[in-house]
N, C-alpha and C positions, 0 to 999 in steps of 0.2 A: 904702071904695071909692076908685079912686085916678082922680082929677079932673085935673091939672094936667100939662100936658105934661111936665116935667122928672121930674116920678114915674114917667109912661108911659114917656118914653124909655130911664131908669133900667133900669127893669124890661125893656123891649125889650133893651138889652144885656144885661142876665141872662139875658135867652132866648138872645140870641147864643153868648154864652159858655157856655153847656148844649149848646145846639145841637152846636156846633163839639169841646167834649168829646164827646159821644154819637157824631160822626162819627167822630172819631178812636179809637172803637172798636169801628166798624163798628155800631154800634148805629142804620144810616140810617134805621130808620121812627121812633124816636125823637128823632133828631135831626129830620128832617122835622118835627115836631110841636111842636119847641120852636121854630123857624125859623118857624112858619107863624103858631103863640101870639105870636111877636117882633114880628113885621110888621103884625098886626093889633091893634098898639096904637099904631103909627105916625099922625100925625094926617093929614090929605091933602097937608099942603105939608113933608112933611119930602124931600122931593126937594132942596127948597131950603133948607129947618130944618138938616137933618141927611143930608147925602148921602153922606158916607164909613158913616154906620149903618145904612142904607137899603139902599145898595149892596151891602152887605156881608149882610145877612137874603137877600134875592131871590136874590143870589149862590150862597148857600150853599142857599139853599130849591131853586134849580134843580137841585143838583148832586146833591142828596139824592134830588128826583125821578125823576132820572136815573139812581140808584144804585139805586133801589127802584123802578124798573121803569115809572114813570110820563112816557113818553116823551112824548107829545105835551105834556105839562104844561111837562114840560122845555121842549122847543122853544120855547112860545109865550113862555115866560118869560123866556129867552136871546134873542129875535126883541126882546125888548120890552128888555132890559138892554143892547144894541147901542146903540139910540139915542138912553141915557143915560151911557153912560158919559164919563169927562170929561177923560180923561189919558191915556197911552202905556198905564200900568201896568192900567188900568181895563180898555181894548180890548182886551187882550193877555190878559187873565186869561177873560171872556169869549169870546173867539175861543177859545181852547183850550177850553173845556167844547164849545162848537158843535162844534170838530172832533171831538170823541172820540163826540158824540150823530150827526153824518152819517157818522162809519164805523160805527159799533154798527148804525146801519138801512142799510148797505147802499147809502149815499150819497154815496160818496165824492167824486164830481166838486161834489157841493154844500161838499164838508170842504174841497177847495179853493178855493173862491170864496172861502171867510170867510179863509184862509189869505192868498189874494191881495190879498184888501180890506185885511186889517189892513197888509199889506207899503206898499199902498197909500199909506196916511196916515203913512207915515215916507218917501214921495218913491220907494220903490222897483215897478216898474212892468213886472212880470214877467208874460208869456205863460204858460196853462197846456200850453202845449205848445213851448219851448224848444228853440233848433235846439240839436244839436250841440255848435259854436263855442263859442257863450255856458257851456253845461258845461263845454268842455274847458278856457277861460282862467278860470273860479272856481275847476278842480280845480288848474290851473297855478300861481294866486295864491298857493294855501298852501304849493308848495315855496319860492318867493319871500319868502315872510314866516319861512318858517323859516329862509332863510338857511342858517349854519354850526352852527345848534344841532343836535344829535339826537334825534330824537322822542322819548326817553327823556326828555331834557330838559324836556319841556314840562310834569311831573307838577311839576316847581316854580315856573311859571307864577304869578302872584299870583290872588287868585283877583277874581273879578268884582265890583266893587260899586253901578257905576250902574244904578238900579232898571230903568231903560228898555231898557238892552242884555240885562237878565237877562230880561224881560219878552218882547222879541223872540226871543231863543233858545229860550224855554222855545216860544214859537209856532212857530218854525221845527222842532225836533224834536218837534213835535206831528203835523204835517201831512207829516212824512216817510212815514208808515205809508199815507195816502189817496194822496198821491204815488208811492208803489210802484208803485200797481195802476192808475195813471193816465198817465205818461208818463216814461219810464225817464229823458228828460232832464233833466225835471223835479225828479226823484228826486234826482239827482246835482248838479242846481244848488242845493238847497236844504240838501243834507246839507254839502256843501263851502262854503254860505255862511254854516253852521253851524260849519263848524271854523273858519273864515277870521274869526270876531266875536269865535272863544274864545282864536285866536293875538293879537288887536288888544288886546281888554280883557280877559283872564284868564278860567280856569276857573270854573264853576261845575259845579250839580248836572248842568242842561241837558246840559254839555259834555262827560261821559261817554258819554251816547249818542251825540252825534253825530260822536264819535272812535272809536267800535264802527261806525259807518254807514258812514263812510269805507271803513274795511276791504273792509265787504261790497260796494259799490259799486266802488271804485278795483279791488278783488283782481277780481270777474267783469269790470268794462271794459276794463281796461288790463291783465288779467294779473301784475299783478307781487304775487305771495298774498306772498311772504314779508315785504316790505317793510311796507306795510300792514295784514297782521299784528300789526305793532309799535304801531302806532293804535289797534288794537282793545285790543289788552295795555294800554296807557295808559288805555284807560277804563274798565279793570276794574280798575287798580291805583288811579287817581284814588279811586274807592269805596271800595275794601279799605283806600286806604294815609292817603287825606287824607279819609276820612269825608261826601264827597257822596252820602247813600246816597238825596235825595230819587225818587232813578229807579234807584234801586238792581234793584228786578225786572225793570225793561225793558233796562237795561243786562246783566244777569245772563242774561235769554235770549237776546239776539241777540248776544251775545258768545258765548253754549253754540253755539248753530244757524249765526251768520251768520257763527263768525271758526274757534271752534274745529272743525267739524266737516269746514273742509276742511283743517287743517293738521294735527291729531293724529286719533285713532281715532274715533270714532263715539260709543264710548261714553264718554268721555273728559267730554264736556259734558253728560251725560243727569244728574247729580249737581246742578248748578248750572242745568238746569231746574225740577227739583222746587222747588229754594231760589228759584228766580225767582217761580213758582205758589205759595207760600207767603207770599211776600215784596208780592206783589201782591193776595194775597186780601186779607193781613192792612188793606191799606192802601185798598181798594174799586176798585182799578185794574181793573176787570173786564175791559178789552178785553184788557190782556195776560195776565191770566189765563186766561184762556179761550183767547189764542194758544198759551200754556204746555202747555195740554192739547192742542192740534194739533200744536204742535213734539213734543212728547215722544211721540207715537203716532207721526208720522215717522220718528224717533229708533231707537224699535222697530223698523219694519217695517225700516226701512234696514240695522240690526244684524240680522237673522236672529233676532231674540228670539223663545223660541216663540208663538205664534198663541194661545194660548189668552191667556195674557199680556197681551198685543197688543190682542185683543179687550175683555179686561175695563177696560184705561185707556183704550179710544175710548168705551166707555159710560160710564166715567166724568164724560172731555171733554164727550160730546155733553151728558150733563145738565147741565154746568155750566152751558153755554152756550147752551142751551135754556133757561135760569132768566135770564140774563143778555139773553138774548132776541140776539144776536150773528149774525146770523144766516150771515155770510159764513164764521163759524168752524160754525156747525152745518152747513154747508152741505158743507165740506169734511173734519170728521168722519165726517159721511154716508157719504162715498166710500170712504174709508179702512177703516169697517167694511163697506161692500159688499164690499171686496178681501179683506180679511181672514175674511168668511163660507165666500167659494165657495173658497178656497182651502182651509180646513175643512171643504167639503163639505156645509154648510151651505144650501146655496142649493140651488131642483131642477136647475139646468142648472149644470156646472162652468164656471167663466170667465165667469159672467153675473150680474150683482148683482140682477136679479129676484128677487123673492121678498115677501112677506105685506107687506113695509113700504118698499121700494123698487120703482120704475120708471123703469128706464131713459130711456124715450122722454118722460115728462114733468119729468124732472129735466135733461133735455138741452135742450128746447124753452123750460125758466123761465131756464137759464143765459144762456143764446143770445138771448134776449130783454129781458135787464138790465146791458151792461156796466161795471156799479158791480162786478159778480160776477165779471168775466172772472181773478181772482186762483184764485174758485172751480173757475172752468171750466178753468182749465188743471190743476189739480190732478184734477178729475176724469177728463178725457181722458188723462194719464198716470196712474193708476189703470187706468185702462178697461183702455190698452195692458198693462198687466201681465199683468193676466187673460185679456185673449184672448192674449196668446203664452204663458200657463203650458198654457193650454188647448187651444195647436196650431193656433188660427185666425189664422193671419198677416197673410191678406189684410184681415180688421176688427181685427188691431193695428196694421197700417201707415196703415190710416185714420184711425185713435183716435191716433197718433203724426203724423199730418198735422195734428191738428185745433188739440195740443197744440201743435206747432212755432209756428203763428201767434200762441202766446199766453206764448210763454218769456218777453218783455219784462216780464211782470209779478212773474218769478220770481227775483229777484235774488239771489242766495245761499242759495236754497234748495232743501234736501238732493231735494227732489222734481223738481229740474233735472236730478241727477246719474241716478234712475232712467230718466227719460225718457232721457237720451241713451242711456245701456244698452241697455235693451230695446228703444228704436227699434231702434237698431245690431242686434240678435239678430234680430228679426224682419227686417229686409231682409236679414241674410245668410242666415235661413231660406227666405225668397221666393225668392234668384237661384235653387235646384234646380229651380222647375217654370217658371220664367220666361222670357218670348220675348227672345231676344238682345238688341233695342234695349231692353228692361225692365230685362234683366240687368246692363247696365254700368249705367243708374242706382241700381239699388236697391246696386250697388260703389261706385258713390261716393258716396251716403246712407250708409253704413256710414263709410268714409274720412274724412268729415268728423267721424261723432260716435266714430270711434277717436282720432280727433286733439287733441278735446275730453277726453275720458277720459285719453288719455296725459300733457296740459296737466297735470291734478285730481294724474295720479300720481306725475309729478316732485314734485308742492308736497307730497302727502299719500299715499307707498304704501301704508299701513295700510287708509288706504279703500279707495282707486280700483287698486294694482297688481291684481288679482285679475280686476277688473272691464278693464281695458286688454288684459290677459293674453288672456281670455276671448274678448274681441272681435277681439284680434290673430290668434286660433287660426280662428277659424270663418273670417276673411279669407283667410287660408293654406288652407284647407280647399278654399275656394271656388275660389283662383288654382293646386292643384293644386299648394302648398307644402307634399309631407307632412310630411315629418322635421321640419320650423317647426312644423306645428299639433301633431304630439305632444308636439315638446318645451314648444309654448304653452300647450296642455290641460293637463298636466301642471304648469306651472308657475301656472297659474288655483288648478288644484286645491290645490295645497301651500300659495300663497299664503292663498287664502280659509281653508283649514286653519288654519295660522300663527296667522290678525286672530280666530278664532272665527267667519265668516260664513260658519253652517252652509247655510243655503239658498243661495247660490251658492257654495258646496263642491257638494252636490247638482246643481244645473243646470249646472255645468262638469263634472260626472263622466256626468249624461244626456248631454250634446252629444260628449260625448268618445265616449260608447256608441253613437250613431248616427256617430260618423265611422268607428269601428272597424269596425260592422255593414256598413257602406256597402262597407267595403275587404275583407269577407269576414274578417274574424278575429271569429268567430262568437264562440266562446271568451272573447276578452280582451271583446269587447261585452258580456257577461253578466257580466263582473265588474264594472265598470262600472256597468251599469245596478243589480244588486242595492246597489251604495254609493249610488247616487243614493237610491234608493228606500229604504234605510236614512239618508239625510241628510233627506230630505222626513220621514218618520217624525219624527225627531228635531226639527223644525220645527213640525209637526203641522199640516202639509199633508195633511189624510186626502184632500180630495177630488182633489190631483193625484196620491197614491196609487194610490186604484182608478182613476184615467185609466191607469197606466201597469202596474198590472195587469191591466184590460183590452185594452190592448197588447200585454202581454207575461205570458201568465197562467202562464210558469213559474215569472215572479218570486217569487210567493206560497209556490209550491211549493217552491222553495228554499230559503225562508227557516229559520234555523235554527231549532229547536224544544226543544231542549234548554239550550240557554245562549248566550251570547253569540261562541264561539269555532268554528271551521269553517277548512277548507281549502281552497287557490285551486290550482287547477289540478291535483291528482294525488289518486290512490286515499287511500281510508281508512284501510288498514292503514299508511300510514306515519305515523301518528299513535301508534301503539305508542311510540314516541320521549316520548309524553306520560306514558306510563302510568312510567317511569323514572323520571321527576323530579316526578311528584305522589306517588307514594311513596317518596321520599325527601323531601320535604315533609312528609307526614303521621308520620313517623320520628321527626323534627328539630322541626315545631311553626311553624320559623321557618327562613329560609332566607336565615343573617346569620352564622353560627358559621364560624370560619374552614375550622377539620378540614374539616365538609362541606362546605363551596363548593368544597375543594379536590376530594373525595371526587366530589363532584355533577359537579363537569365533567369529569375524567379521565374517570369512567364513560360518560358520557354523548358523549363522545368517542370513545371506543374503541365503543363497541354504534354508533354512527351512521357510523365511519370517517372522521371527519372531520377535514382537517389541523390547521385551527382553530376555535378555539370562544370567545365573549365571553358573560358573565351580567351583564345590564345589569339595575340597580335604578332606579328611580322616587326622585329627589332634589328635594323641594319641586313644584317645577312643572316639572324639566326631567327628561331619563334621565340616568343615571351607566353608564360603565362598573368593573365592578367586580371582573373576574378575566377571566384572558385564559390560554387552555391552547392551547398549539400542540405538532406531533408533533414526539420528536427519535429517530429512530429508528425504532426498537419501542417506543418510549414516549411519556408523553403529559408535558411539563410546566406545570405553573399553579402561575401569580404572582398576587397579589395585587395588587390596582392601583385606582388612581381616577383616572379621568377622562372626561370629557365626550363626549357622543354627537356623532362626526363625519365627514364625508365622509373625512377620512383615516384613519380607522380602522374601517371597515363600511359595507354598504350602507344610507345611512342615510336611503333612500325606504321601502325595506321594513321596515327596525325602528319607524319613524313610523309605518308602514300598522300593525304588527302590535300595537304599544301602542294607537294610538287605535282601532283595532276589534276588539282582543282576538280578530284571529285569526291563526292559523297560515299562516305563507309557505313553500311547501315549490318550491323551480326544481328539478327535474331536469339542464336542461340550460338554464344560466344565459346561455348565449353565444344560445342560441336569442330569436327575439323575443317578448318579451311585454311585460306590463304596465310592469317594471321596467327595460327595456333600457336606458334609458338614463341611469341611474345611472351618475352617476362611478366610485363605486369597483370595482363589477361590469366598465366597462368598462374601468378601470385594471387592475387586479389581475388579470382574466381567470378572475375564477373560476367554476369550473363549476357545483357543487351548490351549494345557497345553501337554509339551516331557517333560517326566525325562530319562533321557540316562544314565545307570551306565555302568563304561567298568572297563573289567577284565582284567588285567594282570598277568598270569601262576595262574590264580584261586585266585586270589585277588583283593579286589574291589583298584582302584588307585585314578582316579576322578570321579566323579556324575555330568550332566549337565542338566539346567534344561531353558525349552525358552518358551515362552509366548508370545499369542499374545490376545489382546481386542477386537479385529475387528469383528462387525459380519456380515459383508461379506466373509473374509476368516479366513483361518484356517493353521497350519502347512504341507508345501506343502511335498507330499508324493513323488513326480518324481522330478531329474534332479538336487539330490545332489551327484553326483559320481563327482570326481578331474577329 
């Protein structure tokens, strides 16, 4: 039996040091266990016996609590290690567990009191609500202190070693995150008096994130994304290159979410979220795990990923975060999977997240009533707006986008900013058609402001935001009685969103294009249109904005092809006999690569169609080739052999795009006439008349595209008397 204090406290550090092993591999109920056996051998005066061993068991016993879900334990035990602690390093280590336990409950404004307190006892004596001014000259300090270096420069920085300063940093990018959702000034004086301590005394772990923060903050206040950029790059190369990686997960997502996703592609960062949420389980970081799983389901829905998809990683999130008990992050997965049900069709009303486990009206009334939430509540009210404008009720999406605009300040770099300004913008330009005059110029210039926004996003990042500026630029046009703008806008949304892979707004640029056409009476081109919408919604696995728009429009259904993937835009059936020539010289050959018959294949197929000239373009890696080119000399036909790339000066290269990625047949009679394609460059260069794109499939795979032309306007691509 062990009697003598120096045995017990012995053995109390054994417990420590099991303890602190079990944490560090995520083993927290048994570390809890060795931490609680540690402490309970401590005599009553080791406060004063032994306080750096004492401190260190409670310390770690909180933090376990906290990790295994035992909150109030926590709390009262961090309540009670405040006012013993004895040194900078002491308060500073404590203050950070408090703040990560009042944001986990949904307490943020209490995560900034202990924020403040600690800044307190170092003499500094900051407002939780900071004007302006005060922001602007901390952000101004660090061009000042940088002087003539280049931000590049700063990765050789020495790195940090007074315990006190590292101690302060790591509090300061603690309480960045409670500060977000608490006062945007705030946010930015804490993040800039975070980079401003790492330019004074050198790098550390801390100082990765808060050179990621920068970006996020600096790029939405002042606009300047590419600059700042270079901040965010610095603190994801500090990690990868000089091994800070203690914040390696939290640096790894808000550089995915907060740097890269407005300056390269969307999905460009969704790689280095998984590694952040991996990176952060492994280590018990739960709050940004659990952020991990809400960024990465924004990630989705932002990319057009399909919805089934989509949905299976928000049930994921939500259970993490249900376990981690998080509740601002379940609160905003909630929402995310509401959007993602009724757009599935999932839900009884379309555009309405009702249903057996959601209520609208009492999830609005909890939001509205807690603003520790309001990070929650804007995410949900931009949610809301999506669903009712998928759903055609504009008047409760411009409400839902009113409710959302009061709450943007908590949204600072995040990708659920850039949908609200969209769909705001969509829906007030869908409002001006039934709206009284004095309605109408406002709901133009709610639109004007958040095209202005978008077009900002799409100078820094077109891959995102062109498609989406596009979109909004066209229905502007639409409204102001700009046609020849909005089709060439519509169309430029459409190719754009095509191009980045965002099939669901490929789809809602090709619907809005179908009601502008409908509107103008081009019955015909409306119906092409709308069938691609409704073939991009499909491919999304939007069923339930599906049957919205074939309850609409119940021919859509009826048209849909039944037989394969290939079908005709605008002219009778029998000129598809043009098909039946070169699938049986396909079935001949096996493979349609042998020179003889490429030459064979196009001459033929030239002369039966009349056509002056002819391109057979092949599928090369991920782009088209073109690969034989037959034009008429004479009474004859000749092909070359050729290689080179799909381009506006060599074909109409909107309709070979259309006819590879839908694997259907483009047949113009009278190409000068307007339609879908008019206004293609080389159709209106070249002046040509008839215009076939022919894609053939093999076993459901596009193999070659063929495309023939003729100038004549006397005739056209003969429709009889190309059968072998």
């Amino acid at each position: 039996m062990i009697t003598s204090h120096n045995e017990r406290e012995q053995l109390a550090e054994l417990n420590l040091l099991a303890g602190q092993r079990a944490r560090a591999s995520a083993a927290y109920a048994s570390a809890l266990t060795y931490l609680t056996a540690g402490a309970a051998l401590l005599p009553d005066d080791s406060w004063e016996r032994r306080h750096e061993l004492t401190f260190a068991l409670e310390l770690h016993r909180a933090e376990c609590e906290f990790l295994t879900g035992a909150l109030a334990d926590a709390e009262q035990r961090l309540a009670g290690l405040s006012t013993r602690a004895a040194n900078t390093v002491e308060r500073a280590a404590v203050a950070c567990l408090r703040v990560d336990l009042y944001t986990t409950l949904d307490q943020g404004r209490r995560a900034i009191a202990v924020g403040l307190d600690y800044l307190r006892h170092l003499g500094i004596d900051w407002s939780p609500h900071p004007t302006n001014e005060e922001a602007r000259r901390e952000y101004e300090r660090i061009w000042l202190q940088l002087g003539s270096r280049t931000i590049e420069d700063l990765i050789a920085l020495p790195l940090m070693s007074d315990p006190a300063s590292l101690a302060t940093l790591d509090v300061l990018t603690k309480f960045i995150v409670p500060a977000l959702y608490t006062d945007a000034n705030l946010l930015a004086l804490v993040t800039c008096r975070a980079v401003n301590l790492s330019l004074e005394r050198g790098n550390s772990d801390a100082s990765c994130i808060a050179y990621v923060w920068l970006s996020m903050v600096a790029g939405a206040r002042f606009g300047d994304y590419q600059t700042v950029y270079r901040f965010g790059q610095l603190g994801y190369d500090l990690v990868e290159g000089r091994g800070l990686t203690r914040f390696q997960a939290r640096t790894y997502m808000d550089f995915a979410y907060g740097v890269l996703s407005w300056t390269r592609h969307v999905r460009v960062g969704r790689d280095l979220l998984r590694r952040a949420f991996e990176a952060a389980n492994k280590i018990g970081d739960l709050i940004y795990a659990a952020y991990c799983g809400n960024q990465l389901n924004t990630n989705l829905l932002m990319a057009g990923d399909p919805l089934a998809e989509a949905e299976r990683e928000a049930e994921h999130g939500l259970a993490f975060a249900q376990k981690a008990r998080f509740g601002l992050v379940i609160d905003r997965i909630a929402t995310q999977l509401g959007l993602i049900r009724t757009l599935r069709g999932l839900t009884p009303e379309f555009g309405s997240f009702n249903d057996a486990e959601f209520d609208e009206l009492r999830i609005e009334h909890r939001l509205a009533g807690n603003p520790n939430l309001a990070r929650a509540e804007f995410s949900y009210w931009t949610r809301k707006l999506q669903a009712r404008f998928f759903a055609g009720d504009y008047a409760s999406a411009i409400q839902a986008s009113s409710r959302a605009q009061r709450l943007l300040w908590t949204s600072v770099a995040q990708l659920e900013t850039a949908e609200y300004h969209f769909y705001a913008a969509l829906s007030q330009a869908a409002s001006c058609d039934s709206a009284a005059p004095g309605e109408r110029q406002q709901h133009l210039d709610d639109v004007a402001a958040h095209h202005k926004q978008l077009q900002l996003w799409a100078a820094n990042c077109p891959e995102n935001f062109e498609n989406r500026a596009a979109l909004v630029g066209a229905e502007t046009a639409r409204i102001e009685g700009r046609e020849l703008e909005a089709e060439h806008l519509y169309e430029r949304a459409i190719r754009s969103a095509r191009a980045t892979e965002f099939v669901h707004n490929e789809a809602l640029a090709q619907e809005l294009a179908a009601r502008f056409y409908a509107a103008r009476g081009f019955e015909d081109i409306a119906r092409m249109y709308l069938r691609e919408a409704r073939q991009g919604y499909l491919r999304w696995g939007a069923d339930g904005k599906v049957r919205q728009l074939d309850g609409s429009f119940p021919h859509l259904r009826e048209e849909q092809p039944l037989a394969g993937p290939r079908s005709t835009i605008g002219t009778p059936v029998e000129h598809l006999e043009l098909a039946t020539v070169l699938k049986v010289s396909q079935a001949v050959s096996g493979e349609i690569v042998l020179e003889k018959l490429v030459e064979t294949l196009v001459r033929t197929a030239m002369e039966h169609a009349g056509a002056e000239r002819g391109l057979l373009i092949l599928r090369r890696g991920d782009g088209l080739s073109i690969e034989a080119e037959g034009n008429t000399s004479g009474s004859s036909v000749v092909v070359r052999l050729r290689e080179a790339p799909v381009s506006a000066a060599e074909l109409p290269e909107s309709v070979v795009r259309y006819a590879a990625r839908t694997q259907e047949s483009v047949i113009l009679d009278d190409a000068s006439a307007r339609n879908p394609f008019s206004t293609d460059e080389y159709i209106r260069r070249q002046r040509a008349r008839s215009v076939l794109c022919l894609p053939l499939v093999k076993q459901g795979t596009l193999v070659p595209c063929s495309i023939w032309k003729t100038t004549s306007l006397q005739t056209s691509l003969r429709p009889a008397g190309l059968l072998f």
